[in-house]
N, C-alpha and C positions, 0 to 999 in steps of 0.2 A: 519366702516365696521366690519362684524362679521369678527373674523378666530380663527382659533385651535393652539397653539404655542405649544411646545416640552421648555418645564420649568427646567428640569430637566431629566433622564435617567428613565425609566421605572418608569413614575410615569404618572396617568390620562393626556392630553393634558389639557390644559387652554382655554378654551372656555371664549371671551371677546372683548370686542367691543373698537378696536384700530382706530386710526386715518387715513381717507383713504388718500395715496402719492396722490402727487399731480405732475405729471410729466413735467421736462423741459430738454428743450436740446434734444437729439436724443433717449429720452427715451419716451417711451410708456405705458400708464393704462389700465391693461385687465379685462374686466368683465368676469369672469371664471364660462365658462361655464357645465365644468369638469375636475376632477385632477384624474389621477391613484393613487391608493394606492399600493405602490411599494416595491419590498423586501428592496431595498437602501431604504426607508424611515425607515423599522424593523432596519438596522441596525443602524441609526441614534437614534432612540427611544431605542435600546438596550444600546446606547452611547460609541459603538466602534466594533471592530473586537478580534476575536480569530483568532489570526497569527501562532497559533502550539506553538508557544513557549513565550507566556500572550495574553496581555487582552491589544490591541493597542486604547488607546482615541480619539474619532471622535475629541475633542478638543484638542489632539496635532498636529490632523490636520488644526487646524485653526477654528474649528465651535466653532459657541460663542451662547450659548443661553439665553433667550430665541430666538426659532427659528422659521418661521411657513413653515413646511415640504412640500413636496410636486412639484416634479420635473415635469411630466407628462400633460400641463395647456393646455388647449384649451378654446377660450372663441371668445367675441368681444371684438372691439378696441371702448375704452368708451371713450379717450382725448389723446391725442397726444403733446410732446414737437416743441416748434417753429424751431425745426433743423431736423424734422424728414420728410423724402423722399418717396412718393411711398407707402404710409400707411397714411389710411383712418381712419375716426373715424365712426365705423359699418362693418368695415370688420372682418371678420370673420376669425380666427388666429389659428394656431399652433405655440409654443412653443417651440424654441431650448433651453435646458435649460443646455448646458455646457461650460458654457462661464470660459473661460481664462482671463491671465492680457489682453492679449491682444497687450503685446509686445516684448514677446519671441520668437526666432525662431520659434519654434513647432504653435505658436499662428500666426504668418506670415503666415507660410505654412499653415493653416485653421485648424488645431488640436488640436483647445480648447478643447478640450477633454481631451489633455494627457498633457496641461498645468502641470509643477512643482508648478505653486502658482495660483489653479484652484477658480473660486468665483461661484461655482456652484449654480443656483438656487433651492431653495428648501436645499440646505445644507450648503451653508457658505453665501447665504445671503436670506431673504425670499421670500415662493414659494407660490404654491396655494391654502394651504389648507384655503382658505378664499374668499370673493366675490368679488374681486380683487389683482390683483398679477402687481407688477410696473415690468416691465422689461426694465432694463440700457439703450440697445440700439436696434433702431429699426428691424437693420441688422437680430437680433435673431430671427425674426419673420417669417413664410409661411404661407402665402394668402392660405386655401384650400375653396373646394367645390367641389361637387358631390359625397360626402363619408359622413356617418354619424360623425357627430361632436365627439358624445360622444366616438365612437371605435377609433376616431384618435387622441386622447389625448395618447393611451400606445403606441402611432408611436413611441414616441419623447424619450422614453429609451426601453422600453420591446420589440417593433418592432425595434428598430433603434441597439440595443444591441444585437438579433438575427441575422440583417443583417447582421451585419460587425462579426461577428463571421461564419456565413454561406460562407460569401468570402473569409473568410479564411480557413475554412473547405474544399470548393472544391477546393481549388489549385492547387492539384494533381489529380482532374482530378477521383475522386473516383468509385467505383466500389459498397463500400457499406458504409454506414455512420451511425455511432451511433449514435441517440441522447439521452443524458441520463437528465431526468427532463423531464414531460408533464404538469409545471405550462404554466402561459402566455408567457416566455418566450421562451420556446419547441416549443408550438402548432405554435408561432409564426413560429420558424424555420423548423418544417414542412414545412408549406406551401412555404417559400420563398423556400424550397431546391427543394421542388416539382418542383418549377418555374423554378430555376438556374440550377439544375441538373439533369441528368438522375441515378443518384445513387438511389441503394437497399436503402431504409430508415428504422431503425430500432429503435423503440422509446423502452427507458426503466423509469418506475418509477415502485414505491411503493403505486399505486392507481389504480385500473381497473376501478374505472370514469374518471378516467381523461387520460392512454391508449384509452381508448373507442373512447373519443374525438380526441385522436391523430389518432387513425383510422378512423375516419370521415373526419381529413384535411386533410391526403394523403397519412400516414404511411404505407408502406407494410407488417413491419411485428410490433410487439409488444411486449416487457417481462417483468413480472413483476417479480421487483427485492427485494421483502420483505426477500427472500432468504442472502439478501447480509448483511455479518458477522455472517449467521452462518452454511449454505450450498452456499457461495458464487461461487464454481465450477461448481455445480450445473448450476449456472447461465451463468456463462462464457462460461460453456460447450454449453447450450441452443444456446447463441451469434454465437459461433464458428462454429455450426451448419446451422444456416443459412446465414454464409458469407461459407458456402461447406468450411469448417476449412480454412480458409485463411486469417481471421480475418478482421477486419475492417477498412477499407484505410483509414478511418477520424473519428473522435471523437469528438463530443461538449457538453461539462460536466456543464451544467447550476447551475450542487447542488456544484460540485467541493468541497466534502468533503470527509476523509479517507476514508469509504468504494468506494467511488464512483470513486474516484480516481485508486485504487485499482485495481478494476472492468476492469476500461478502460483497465491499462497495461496488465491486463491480455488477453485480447483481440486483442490488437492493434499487426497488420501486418508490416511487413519489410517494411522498408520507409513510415510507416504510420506516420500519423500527428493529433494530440491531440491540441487542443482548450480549454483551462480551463476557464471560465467566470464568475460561481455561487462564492458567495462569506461569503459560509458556514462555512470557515476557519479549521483551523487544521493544523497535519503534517501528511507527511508519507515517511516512506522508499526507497528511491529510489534504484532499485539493476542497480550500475552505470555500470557496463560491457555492460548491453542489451541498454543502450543508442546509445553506437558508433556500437555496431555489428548487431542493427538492424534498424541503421542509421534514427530515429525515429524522431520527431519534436515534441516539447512541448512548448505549446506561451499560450499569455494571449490573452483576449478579453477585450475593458471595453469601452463601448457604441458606437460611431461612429462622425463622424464630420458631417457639417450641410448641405454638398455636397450631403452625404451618405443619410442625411434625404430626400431629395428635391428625391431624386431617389426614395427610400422606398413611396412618397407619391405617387409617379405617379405607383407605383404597385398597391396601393390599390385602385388609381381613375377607373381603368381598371379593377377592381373586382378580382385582382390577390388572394391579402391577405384578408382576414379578419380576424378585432378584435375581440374576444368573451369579451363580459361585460358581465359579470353576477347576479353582485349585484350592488346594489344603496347605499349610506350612506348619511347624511346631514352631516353641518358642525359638529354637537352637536355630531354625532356619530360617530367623527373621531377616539374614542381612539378604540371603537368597530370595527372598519374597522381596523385597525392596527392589534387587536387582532385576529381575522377571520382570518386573514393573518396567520400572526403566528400558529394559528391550522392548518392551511389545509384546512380550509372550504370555500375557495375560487378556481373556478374551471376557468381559462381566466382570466380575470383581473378586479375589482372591481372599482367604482370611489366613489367620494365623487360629489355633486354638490350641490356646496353654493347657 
């Protein structure tokens, strides 16, 4: 089978024709149908994070490469192992791609996701940037239909990462909520907040195409924030203005980097609640007093478990959510879909299909 492997950090992908798995036991072969090209896959291809204080190695987290990227997989079921349950060979799949050891607490309780010793697909072991993607065990699989295939390939982190960050966002029960980021992941959360909540929605990025579009999926109001580092009050001030200065009861920071960060505190209301998800890295200042006196909430997001997905599907079988795909890539033009990425010139979410 063709696929694209990650050889090495910032170097072209390897386009080459490796040997198609051949699956037994309660494992599963998907013919991939389409893969999102994902920010987590920039970070892998950048081969690590900026934590604020270096430069953290996707390989001290356990990735070994070569790798072939690519978490996001929708396809059919091409051969099935002789222990697998309930899955067909032609059905037609979505992709939970955060699987755990599998026998950890956290993994008991369904929370491969926040696995300590996580085997992610597409990052610690391979995913779909190729014409078939082997997945371990069947269990990781959803049967969909009546949704276009190709928009329900970013369900499985870009929708599913929005989710579980939006439930966490309305908790309290919000009155107005920032979103700050209008990539795939934003617009996503538009729409599901539209869905889950009666909150003011206010989207902020650094693009009026891509505000535009968040005004399309449901935003009420919109700012752009090119302003931010070097008339950032400016900004704040704007925010402050349409929460009637009361600032904003919830926060979901998809870029979650120093200025944007910034941004939020400077916005966020008494007993408000901050959601940081994007994983732009950095540091920044925290002035530690206004944490307890303004009794504020600051949590992570980081994708969802696979209860959260089966939920997420049935919003978008009922035409709640929509995916926006916008661009097409083959396998050969995987390292140009990364790239695209990385500029900005991707407005929803991009795939690959091998």
């Amino acid at each position: 089978m063709k696929a694209a492997q990650i050889v090495e950090p910032n170097k072209p992908l390897k386009i080459s024709e490796i040997e198609t798995p051949i699956p037994t036991g309660r494992q599963v072969l998907v013919k991939v149908k389409a893969v999102g090209v994902c920010h987590s896959d920039l970070h892998l291809w950048d081969g690590g994070y900026d934590t604020g204080d270096g430069f953290m190695k996707v390989t001290d987290r356990g990735v070994k490469f070569p790798v072939i990227p690519g978490h996001e997989v929708v396809g059919k079921v091409s051969e099935i192992g002789d222990s697998v349950v309930g899955i067909e060979v032609g059905d037609d799949v979505l992709v939970y791609p955060w699987i755990g050891c599998g026998s950890c607490p956290t993994c008991e309780k369904g929370d491969t996701n926040l696995c300590d010793a996580p085997q992610s697909l597409g990052v610690f072991q391979d995913g779909g940037y190729a014409e078939y993607s082997l997945v371990p065990d069947f269990k990781f699989l959803i049967k969909i239909s009546g949704i276009d295939l190709e928009g329900a390939a970013s369900l499985a982190c870009s929708g599913l990462t929005a989710y579980t960050a939006v439930k966490k966002a309305i908790s309290n029960s919000p009155e107005n909520i920032l979103i700050v980021g209008a990539g795939g992941l934003g617009l996503m959360a538009v729409q599901i907040t539209k869905t889950l909540s009666n909150a003011n929605i206010i989207c902020a990025d650094l693009d009026d195409e891509k505000l535009k579009k968040a005004k399309e999926m449901g935003a009420n109001n919109i700012v752009n924030t090119n302003a931010i580092g070097y008339g950032q009050a400016d900004v704040s001030k704007n925010i402050m203005a349409i929460c009637n200065e009361k600032g904003a009861d919830s926060i979901i920071d998809f870029v979650n980097a120093p200025p944007t960060v910034k941004l939020g505190l400077s916005v966020i209301r008494k007993r408000g609640n901050m959601v940081l998800v994007g994983l732009f890295g950095g540091a920044v200042n925290l002035p530690l007093v206004s944490i307890p006196l303004k009794a504020i909430t600051i949590q992570g997001a980081y994708t969802g478990n696979y209860n959260d997905l089966v939920e997420l599907i049935d919003l978008a079988k009922k035409g709640i959510i929509k995916s926006i795909v916008s661009k097409h890539y083959s396998i050969d033009e995987a390292t140009n879909a990364l790239q695209d990425l990385k500029d900005r010139k991707i407005v929803g979410r991009a795939v690959i299909n091998p």
